[in-house]
C-alpha positions as CSV (number, residue, x, y, z in Angstrom):
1,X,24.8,50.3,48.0
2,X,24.7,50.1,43.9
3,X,27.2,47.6,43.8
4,X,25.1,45.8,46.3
5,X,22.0,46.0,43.9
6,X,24.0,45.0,41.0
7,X,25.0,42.1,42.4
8,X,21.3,41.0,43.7
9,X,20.4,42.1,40.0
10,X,23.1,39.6,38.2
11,X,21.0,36.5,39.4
12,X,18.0,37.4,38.2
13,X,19.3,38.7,34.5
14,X,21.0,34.9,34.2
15,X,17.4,32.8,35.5
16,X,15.5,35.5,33.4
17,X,18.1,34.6,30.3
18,X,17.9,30.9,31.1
19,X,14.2,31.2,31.2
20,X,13.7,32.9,28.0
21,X,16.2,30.3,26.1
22,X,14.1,27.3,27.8
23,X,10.8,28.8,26.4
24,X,11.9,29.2,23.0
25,X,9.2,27.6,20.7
26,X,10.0,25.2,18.0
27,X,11.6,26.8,15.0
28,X,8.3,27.2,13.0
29,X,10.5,26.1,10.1
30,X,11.0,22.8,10.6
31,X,9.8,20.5,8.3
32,X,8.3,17.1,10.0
33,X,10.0,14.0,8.0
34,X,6.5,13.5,7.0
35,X,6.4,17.1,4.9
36,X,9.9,16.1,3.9
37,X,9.1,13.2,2.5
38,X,5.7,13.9,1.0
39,X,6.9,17.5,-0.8
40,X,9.6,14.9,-2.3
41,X,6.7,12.4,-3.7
42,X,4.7,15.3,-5.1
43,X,7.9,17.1,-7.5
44,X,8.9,13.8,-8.0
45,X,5.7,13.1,-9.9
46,X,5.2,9.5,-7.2
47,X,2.1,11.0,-5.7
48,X,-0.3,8.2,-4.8
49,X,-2.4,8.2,-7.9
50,X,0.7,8.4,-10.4
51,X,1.7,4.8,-8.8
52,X,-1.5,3.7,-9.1
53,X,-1.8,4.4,-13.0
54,X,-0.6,1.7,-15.5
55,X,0.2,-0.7,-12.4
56,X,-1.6,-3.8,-13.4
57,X,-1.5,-6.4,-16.7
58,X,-3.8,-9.2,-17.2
59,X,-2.2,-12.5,-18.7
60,X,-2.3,-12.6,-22.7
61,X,-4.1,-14.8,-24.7
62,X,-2.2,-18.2,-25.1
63,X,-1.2,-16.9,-29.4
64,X,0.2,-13.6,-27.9
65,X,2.4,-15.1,-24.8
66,X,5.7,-15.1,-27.1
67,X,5.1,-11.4,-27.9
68,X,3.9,-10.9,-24.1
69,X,6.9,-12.0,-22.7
70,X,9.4,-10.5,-24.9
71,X,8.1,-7.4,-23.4
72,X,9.2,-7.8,-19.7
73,X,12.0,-9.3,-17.4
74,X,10.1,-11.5,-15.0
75,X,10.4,-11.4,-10.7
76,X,8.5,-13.9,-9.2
77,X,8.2,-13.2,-5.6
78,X,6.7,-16.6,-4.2
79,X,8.3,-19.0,-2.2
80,X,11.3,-21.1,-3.9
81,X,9.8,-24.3,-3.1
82,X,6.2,-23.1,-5.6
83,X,9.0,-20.9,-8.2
84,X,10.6,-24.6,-8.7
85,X,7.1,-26.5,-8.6
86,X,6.3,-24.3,-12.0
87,X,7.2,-20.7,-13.5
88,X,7.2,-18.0,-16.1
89,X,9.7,-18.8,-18.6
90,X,12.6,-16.4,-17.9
91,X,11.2,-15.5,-14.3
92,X,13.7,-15.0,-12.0
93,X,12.9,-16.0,-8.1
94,X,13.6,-13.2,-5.5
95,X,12.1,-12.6,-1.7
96,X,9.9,-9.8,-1.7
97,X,12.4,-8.4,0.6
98,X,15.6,-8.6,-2.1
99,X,13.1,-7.0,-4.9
100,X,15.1,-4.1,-5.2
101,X,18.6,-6.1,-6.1
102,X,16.8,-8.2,-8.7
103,X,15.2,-5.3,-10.5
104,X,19.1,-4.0,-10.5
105,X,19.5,-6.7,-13.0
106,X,16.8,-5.9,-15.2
107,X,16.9,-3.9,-18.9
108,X,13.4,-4.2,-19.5
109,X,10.4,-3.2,-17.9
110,X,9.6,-5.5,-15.1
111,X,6.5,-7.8,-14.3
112,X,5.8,-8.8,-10.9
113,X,4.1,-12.0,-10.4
114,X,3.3,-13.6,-6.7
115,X,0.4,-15.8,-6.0
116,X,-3.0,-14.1,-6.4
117,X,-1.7,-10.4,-7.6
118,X,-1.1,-9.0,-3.5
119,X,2.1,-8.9,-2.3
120,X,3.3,-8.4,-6.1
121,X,1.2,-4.6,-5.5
122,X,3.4,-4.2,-2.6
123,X,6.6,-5.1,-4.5
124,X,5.1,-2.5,-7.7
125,X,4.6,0.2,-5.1
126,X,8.3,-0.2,-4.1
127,X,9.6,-0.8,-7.7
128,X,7.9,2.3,-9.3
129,X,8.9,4.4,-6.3
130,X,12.5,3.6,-6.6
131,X,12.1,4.9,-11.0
132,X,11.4,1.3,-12.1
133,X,8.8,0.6,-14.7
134,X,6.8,-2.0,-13.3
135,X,3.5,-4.1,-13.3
136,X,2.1,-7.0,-11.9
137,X,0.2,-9.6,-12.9
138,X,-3.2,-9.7,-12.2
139,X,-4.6,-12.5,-10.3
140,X,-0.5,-13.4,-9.8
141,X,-0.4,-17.3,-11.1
142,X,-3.8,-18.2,-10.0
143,X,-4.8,-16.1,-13.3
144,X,-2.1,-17.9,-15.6
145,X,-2.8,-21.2,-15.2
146,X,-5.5,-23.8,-13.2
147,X,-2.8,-25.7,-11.5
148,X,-2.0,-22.6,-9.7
149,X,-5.7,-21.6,-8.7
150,X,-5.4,-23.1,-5.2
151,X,-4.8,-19.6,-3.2
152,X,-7.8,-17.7,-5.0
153,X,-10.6,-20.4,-5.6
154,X,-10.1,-21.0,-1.8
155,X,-10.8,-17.6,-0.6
156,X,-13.8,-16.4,-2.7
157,X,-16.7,-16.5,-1.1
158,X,-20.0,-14.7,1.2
159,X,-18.3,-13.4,4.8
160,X,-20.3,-10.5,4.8
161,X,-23.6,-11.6,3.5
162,X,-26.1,-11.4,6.3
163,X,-23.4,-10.2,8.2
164,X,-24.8,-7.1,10.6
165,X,-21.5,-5.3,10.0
166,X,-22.2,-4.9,6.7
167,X,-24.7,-2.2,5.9
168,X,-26.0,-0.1,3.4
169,X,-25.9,3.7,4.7
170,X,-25.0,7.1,3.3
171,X,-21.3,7.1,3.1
172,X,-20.2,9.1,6.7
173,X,-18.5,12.7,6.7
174,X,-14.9,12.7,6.3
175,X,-12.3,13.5,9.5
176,X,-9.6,15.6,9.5
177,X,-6.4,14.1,11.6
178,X,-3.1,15.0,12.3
179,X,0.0,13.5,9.8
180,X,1.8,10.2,11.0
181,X,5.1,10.2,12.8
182,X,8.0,9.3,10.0
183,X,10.9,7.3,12.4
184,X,14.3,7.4,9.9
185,X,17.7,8.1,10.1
186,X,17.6,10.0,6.7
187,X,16.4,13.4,6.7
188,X,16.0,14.7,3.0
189,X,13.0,13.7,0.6
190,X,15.6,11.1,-1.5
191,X,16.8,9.3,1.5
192,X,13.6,9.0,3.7
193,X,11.9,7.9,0.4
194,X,14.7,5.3,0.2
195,X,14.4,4.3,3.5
196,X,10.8,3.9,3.9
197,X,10.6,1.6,1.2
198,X,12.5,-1.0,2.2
199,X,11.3,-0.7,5.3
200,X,7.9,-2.1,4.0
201,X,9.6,-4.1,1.8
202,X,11.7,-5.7,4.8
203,X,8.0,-6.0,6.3
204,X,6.5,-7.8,4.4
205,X,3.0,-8.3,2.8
206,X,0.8,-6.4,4.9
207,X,-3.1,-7.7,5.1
208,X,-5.8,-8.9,7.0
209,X,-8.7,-11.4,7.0
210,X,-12.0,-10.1,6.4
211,X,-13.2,-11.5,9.2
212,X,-10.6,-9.9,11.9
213,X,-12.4,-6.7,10.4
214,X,-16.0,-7.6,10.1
215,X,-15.9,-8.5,14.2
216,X,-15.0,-5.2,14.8
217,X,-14.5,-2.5,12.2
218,X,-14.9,0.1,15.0
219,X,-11.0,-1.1,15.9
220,X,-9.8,-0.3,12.7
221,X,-9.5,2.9,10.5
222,X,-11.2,1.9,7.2
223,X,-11.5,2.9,4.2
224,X,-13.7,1.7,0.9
225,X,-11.6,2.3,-2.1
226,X,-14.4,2.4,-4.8
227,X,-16.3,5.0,-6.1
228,X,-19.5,6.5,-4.7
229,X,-21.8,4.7,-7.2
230,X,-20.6,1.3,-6.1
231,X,-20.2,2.3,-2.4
232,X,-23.9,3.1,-2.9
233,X,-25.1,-0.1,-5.0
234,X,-23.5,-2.6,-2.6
235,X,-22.7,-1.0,0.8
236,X,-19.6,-1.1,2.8
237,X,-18.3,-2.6,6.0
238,X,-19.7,-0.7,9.0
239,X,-18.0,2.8,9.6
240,X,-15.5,2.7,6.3
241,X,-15.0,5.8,5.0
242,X,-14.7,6.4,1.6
243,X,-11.4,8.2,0.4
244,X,-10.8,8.2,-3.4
245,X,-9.2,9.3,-4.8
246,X,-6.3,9.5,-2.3
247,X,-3.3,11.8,-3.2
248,X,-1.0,14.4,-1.2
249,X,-1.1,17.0,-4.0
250,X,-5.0,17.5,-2.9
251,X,-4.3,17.4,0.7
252,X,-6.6,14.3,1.5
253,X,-4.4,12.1,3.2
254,X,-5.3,13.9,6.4
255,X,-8.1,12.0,6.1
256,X,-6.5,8.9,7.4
257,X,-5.8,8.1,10.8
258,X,-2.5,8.0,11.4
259,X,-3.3,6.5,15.2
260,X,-5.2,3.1,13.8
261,X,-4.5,0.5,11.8
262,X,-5.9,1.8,8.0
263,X,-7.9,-1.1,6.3
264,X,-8.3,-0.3,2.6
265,X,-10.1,-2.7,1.0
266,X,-11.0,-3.1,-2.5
267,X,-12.9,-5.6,-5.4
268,X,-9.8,-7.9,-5.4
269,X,-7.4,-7.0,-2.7
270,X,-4.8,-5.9,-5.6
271,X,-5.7,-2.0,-5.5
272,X,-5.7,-2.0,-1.9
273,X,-2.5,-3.5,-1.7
274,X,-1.1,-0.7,-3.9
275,X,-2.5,2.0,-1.4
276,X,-1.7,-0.4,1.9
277,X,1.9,-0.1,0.5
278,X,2.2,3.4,-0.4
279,X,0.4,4.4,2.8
280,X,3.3,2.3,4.5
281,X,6.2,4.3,3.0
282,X,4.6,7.4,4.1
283,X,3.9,6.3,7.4
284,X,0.9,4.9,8.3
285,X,0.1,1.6,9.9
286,X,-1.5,0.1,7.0
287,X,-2.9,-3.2,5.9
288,X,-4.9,-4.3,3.1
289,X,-8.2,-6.6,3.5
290,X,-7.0,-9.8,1.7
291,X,-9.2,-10.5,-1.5
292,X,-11.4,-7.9,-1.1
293,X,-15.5,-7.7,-1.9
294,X,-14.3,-11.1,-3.6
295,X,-14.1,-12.6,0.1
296,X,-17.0,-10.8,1.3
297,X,-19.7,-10.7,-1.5
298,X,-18.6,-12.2,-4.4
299,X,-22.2,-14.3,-5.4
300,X,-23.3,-10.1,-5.4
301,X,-21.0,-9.4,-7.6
302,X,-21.7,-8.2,-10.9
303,X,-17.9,-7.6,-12.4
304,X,-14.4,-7.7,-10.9
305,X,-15.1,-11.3,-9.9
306,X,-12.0,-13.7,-10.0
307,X,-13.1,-16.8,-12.6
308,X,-10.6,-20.1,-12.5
309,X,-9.0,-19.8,-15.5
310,X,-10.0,-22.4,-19.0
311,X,-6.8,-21.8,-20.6
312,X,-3.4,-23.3,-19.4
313,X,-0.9,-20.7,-20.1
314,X,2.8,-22.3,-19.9
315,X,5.0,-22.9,-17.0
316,X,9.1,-23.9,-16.8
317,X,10.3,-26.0,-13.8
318,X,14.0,-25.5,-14.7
């Protein structure tokens, strides 16, 4: 009879083992990618806001472009076809993509120059993550000389005046969300950090037209990156938060959500193409609204107004 009950016992000892072993919770130690990755960016001193300081140069004074030049090695990240039409002297050309392998070449500090000042934030972002010292240009060429004024004069201009999404209302209470899933192969701080920027390098300049998001904001995630006293003076697209500053260290990226697109948007589109880019490599699913309150406002606009250049700085075609 007990070796009988034994026998009925062993069954239920292995399901009762099995069972235990299949409930198991998740090893509370287990870092996401995202904490991986983001504790990495913090004792690396590549929080959001040291990226974001020292990131931008305007174009020098036609007697000081010798002395201006001498300071930087050049990457021009337009098309080959406009690099060949007219250049820096001593800019080299490289896709956006390739950034990385030009700045290889480099001994100096590097300058960034692109079109209008945009995709150059995204390829600063990348450069000063991977312990470059970088800057772009502002404006990109369309602030160095008129011949190159085409992609900014075009896309000033009123979208949101009189348009009903944009408003003038107390800035809205933030929300706390969850952290954004991380996909990499890599999973220490140095090689998801490595990773993750090309991968927004690989894709591309990120943005969107101001008036994709004034249709429907309530689509998006967005977020006004200005501070309260010009939220407050202009007003803001129609449900955008206001996030800023934005940095891991104190804990307010949980504020964006990771489950819509984040629109930051800016004065010029440059700033917001910093934080589109860094939000990226941490990631979100982030664009930046292309040319900022300068597309949306700009006869309101008191300051950060793009102005056609009077002065033609020089330009190379070999």
């Amino acid at each position: 009879m007990k070796k009988l009950a034994l026998l009925l016992l062993v069954p239920f000892l292995v399901f009762s083992s099995c069972k235990k072993d299949d409930d198991e919770p998740t090893d509370p130690g287990t870092k996401s990618n995202y904490e991986v990755l983001t504790e990495y960016l913090v004792a690396s001193d590549k929080d959001l806001p040291a990226i974001i300081t020292d990131w931008i140069i305007a174009p020098p004074a036609a007697e000081d472009v010798d002395a201006f030049l001498d300071g930087y090695d050049i990457i021009d990240i337009r098309a080959a076809e406009h690099f060949d039409a007219g250049h820096i002297e001593g800019a080299v050309n490289s896709p956006l993509a390739d950034i990385l392998a030009a700045a290889a070449n480099t001994t100096k500090p590097i300058l960034v120059v692109c079109y209008t000042g945009q995709s150059a934030a995204h390829a600063t972002v990348a450069l000063k993550l991977s312990g470059y010292t970088a800057k772009l240009l502002k404006w990109g060429m369309s602030g160095w000389n008129p011949d190159f004024s085409t992609p900014w004069e075009s896309n000033i201009g009123d979208a949101a005046v009189g348009d009903p999404n944009w408003v003038s209302v107390a800035e809205p209470t933030k929300v706390v969300y969850g952290e954004p899933t991380i996909t990499a192969t890599a999973s220490d701080g140095p090689g998801l950090l490595e990773e993750m920027v090309q991968k927004m390098l690989d894709n591309g300049f990120k943005g969107v037209a101001n008036g994709d998001v004034l249709a429907d904001p309530s689509v998006y995630y967005i977020n006004n990156f200005w501070d309260l006293v010009d939220y407050e003076h202009y007003g803001s697209i129609n449900g955008a938060f206001r996030v800023k500053p934005l940095s891991i260290t104190d804990d307010l990226m949980k504020y964006v959500d990771p489950d819509k697109t984040a629109v930051t948007y800016c004065w010029t589109g440059q700033t917001s193409s910093m934080v589109t880019a860094y939000l990226n490599v941490i990631g979100y699913n982030a664009v930046s609204l292309k040319f900022g309150t300068n597309g949306m406002i700009y006869s309101v606009l008191e300051s950060h107004k793009f102005v056609t250049p009077t002065v033609s700085l020089p330009v190379v075609t070999e």
